[in-house]
N, C-alpha and C positions, 0 to 999 in steps of 0.2 A: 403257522402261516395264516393270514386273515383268509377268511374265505369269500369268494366272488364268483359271479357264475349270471347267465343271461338264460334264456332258452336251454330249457333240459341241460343246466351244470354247465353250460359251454359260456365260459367269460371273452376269448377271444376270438375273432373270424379274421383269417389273413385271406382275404378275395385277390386273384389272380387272373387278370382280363387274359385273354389266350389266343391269337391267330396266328397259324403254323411255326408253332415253336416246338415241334418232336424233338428238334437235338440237344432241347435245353428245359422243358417242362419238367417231365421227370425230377430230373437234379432240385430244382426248387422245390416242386412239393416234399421233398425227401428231406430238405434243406431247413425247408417251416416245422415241418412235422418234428424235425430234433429241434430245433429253436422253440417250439412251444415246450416239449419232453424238460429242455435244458433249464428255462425259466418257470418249471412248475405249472405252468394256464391251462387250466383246463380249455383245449381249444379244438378251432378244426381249421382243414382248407379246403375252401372254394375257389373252383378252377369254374371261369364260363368262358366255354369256346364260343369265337366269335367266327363263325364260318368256315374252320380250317379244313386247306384241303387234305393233308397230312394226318398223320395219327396221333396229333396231339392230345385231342380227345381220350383216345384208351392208354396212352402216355400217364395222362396226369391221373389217371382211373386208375392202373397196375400198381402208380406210387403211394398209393391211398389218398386220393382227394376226393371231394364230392364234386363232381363234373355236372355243369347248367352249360344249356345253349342257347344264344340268343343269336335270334338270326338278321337283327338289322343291325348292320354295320359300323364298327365306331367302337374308339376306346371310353367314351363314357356312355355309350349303350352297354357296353360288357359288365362296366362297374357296376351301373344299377341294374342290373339284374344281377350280379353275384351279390348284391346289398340286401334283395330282396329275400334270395334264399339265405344267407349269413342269419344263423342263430344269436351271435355273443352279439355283448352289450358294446364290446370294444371291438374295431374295425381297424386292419393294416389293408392297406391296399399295398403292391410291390409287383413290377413288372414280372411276366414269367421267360423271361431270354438271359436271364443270368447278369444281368448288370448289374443288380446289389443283391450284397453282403445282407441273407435273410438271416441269417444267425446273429444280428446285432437287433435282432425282434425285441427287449427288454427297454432299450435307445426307445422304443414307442411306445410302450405298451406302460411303463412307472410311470411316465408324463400324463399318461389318458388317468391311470387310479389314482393320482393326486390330486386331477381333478382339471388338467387344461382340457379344453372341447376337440382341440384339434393341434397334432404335430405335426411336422412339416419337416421332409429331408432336405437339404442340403448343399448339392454337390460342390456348390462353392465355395463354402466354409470346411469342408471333407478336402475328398482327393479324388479328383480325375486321373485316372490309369489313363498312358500312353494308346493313343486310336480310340480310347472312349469314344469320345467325340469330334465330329468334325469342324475344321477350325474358324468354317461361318458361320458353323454353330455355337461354335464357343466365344467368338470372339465379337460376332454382328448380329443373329439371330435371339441369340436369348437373352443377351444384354440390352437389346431393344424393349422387347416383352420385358424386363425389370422395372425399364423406366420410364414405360408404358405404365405397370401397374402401381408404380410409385407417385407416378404425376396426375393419372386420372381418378385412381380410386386412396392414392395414402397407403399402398399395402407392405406394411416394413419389411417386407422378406426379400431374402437372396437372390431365391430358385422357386419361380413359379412355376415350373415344369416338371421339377423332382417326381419321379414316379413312386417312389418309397413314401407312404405318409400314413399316418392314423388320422380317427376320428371317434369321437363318439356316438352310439346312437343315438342317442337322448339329441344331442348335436345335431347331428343330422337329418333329423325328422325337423329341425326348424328351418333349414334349406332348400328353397325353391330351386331345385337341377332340374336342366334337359336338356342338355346340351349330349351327343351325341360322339363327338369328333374329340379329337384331344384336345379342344377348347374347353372342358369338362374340368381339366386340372384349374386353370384359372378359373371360372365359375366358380369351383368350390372356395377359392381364396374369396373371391369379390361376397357372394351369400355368408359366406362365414363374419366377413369382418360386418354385412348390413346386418348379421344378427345378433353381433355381439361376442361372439365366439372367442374364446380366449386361447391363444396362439401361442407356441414355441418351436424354433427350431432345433434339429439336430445335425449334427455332420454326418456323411454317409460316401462311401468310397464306392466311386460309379466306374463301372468297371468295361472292356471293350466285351460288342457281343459277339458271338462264335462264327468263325469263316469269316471276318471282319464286315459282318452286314449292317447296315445302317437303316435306320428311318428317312422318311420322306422329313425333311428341314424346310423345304419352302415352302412346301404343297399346308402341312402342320404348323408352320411357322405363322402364317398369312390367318387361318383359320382362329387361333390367339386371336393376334392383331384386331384382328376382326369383330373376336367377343368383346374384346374392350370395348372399341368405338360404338359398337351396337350398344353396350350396355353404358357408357357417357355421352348421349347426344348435346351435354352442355358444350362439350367439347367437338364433336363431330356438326351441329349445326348452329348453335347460338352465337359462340365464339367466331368463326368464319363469316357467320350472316351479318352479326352489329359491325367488322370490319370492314365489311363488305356496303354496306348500309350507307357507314360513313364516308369509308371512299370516295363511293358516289354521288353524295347529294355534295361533297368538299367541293371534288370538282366540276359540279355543277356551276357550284356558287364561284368560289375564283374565276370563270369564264362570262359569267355572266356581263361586266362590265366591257370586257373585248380580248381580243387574243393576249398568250402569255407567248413570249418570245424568249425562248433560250441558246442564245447566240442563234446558229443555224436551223436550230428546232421552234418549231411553232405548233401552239397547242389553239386550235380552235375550234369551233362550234361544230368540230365531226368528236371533238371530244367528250363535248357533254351528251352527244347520242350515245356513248358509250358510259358516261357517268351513270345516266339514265336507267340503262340494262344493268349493270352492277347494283344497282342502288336496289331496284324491283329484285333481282337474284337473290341481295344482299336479304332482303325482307322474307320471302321464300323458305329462305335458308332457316331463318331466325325464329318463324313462324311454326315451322316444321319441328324445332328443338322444343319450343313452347308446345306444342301438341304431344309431341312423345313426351315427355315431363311431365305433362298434365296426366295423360294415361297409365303412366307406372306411377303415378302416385293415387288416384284412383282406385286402380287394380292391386295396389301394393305388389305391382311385379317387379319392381328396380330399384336399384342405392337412392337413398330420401336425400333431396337436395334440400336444405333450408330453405334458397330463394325461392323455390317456386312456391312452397307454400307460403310465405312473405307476400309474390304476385297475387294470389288467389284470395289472401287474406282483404287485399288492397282494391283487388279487378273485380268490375260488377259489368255487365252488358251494355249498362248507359253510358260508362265511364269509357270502354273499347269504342263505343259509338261514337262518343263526342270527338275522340281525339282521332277515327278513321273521318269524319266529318269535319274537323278543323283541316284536316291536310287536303280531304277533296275539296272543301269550299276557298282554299286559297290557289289552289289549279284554277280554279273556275273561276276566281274573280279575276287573277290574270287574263284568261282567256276573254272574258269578257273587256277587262278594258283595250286588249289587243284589238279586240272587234269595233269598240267603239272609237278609236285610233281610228280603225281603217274608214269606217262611217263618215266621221268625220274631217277626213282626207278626200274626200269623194271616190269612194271606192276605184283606188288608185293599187299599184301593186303595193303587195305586202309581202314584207321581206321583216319578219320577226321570230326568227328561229330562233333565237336563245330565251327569250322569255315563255316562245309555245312550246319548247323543251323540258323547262324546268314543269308548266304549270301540269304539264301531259304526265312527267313524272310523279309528281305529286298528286294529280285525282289516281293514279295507279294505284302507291302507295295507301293513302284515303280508304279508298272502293276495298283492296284490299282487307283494311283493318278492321273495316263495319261486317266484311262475311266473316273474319275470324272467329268475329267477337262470337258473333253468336253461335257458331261451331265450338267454343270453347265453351258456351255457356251450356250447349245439349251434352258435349267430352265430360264435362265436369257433374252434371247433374245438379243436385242436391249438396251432394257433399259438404259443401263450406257454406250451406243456409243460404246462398242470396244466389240472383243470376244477373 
């Protein structure tokens, strides 16, 4: 048999995050320990108690594990810290409450010596035991999180949630984590694919846990959810804000001429005060996605979007200036001939609300775009030579 081996002879580390699992700890280290035995790996397990009040702890200690404690809360607080102490070169991560099948350890560990970065359980492509899971989990909660992670970041997997998975560490030291919470599972997919990490899945039979207990689904669920949008503000503010943008200044401009009438419905000049807010939101919004984009591309903290480097390639300070300076100076020249209107009426009443509508929205807009620029210009620095 070839030989492999990380840290002092140990090729594999199967890490085991841990909070109050006494009536099922045990059984899986016992579970790992013959599945390492059964595939020949020189290995070990790492159990890290995450706060339990239970005897988890001396549980997965009696069953021969190496037991680590970390005391801030969170199932990928637990991970990385059973990552940190983990010897081997090859990493299984596997819940410890008895939901998968540890003796199918081989299903991870050929796929890591062949040389993929990173495997990925399943349960989709596997088998759901009856009560596994619950049926807003199975059929509205994690199906969301798919195509969440399919639409925002391209991630061709099943089951972003699979708690059975390997890695490499060679892999892994290229991956920006810290995420805390069971948003940790997704993270490692989204880092894995910005690093390049070469992916396979396998099937894995997710099994119900003991006394029929279940996880938090919404509480867990929403936290997912959450990492994505956090980690695509193209989607979380760019998208929303140019729609929003255009909206606004759309129905600006159709009112402009006079009310629209639709049969019983009449759209007038309380509308464009409303175009107005949408339009300034809409900018806000859009600005905000341009600002975070700029800074994880900076910081190399987030998934590389092409355009923005495209923008940055393109945007110089004088360039934001002129174009937040074309939209205040045609606010302003409106307003001026509104004034000069009234002048020469002999300052008589003035009743020009749709023109001082539009021109008030657009020095917003304007004003707006000239502090951006040069906030973008101190966000960005240096980086792309020019300001």
């Amino acid at each position: 048999m070839q030989e492999h081996g990380g840290s002092e002879g140990v090729e594999v580390s199967i890490v085991i995050p841990c909070r109050n699992e006494e009536a099922t700890i045990g059984t899986c280290v016992r579970e790992a320990r013959a599945a390492l035995e059964a595939g020949g790996y020189a290995g070990e397990v790492v159990v890290c108690d995450n706060g339990s009040a239970d005897g988890s702890a001396a549980a997965a200690a009696e069953a021969g594990a190496t037991v680590v404690h970390q005391p801030i809360p969170g199932y990928g607080a637990a991970c990385l810290r059973g990552f940190e102490t983990a010897r081997g070169d090859l990493l299984v991560i596997v819940d410890g409450d008895g939901t998968y099948e540890v003796s199918r350890l081989s299903r991870f560990v050929e796929p890591l010596r062949s040389g993929y970065d990173l495997v990925l359980g399943t349960r989709r492509n596997g088998r759901i035991h009856p009560r596994a899971m619950r049926k807003r989990h199975r059929h509205v909660l994690e199906p969301i999180q798919t195509f969440l992670s399919r639409h925002l970041f391209a991630l061709r997997v099943s089951d972003v949630r699979c708690g059975f998975r390997g890695i490499r560490r060679e892999a892994l030291e290229r991956l920006n984590l810290g995420a805390t919470g069971m948003e940790f599972a997704s993270e490692m997919l989204i880092q894995a694919q910005r690093a390049g990490c070469e992916a396979v899945e396998v099937p894995v039979d997710f099994r119900p846990r003991p006394l029929d207990q279940h996880r938090r689904s919404v509480g867990d669920g929403w936290r997912v959810v959450r990492q994505f949008l956090l980690l695509s503000p193209t989607r979380l503010f760019l998208i929303p804000g140019l729609i929003l943008m255009a909206l606004g200044l759309g129905l600006q401009a159709v009112l402009m001429p006079g009310p629209l009438r639709f049969g019983a419905i009449t759209l007038d000049y309380h509308f464009m005060f409303v175009g107005g807010v949408i339009s300034i939101l809409g900018e806000q919004l859009t600005l905000l996605g341009i600002y975070a984009k700029t800074w994880a591309l900076v910081e190399d903290a987030g998934p590389d979007d092409p355009w923005i480097r495209r923008f940055h390639i393109h945007y110089t300070l004088e360039r934001g200036v002129a174009l937040g300076g074309l939209l205040f100076g045609a606010g302003l020249s409106i307003n001026v001939w509104i004034l000069t209107a009234w002048l020469l009426a002999g300052h008589g009443v003035l009743f020009a609300v749709r023109p001082a509508t539009l021109a008030l929205t657009l020095m917003v807009l304007g004003a707006e775009i000239i502090f951006a620029s040069f906030f973008l210009s101190v966000l960005r620095g240096p980086r792309f030579g020019r300001v």
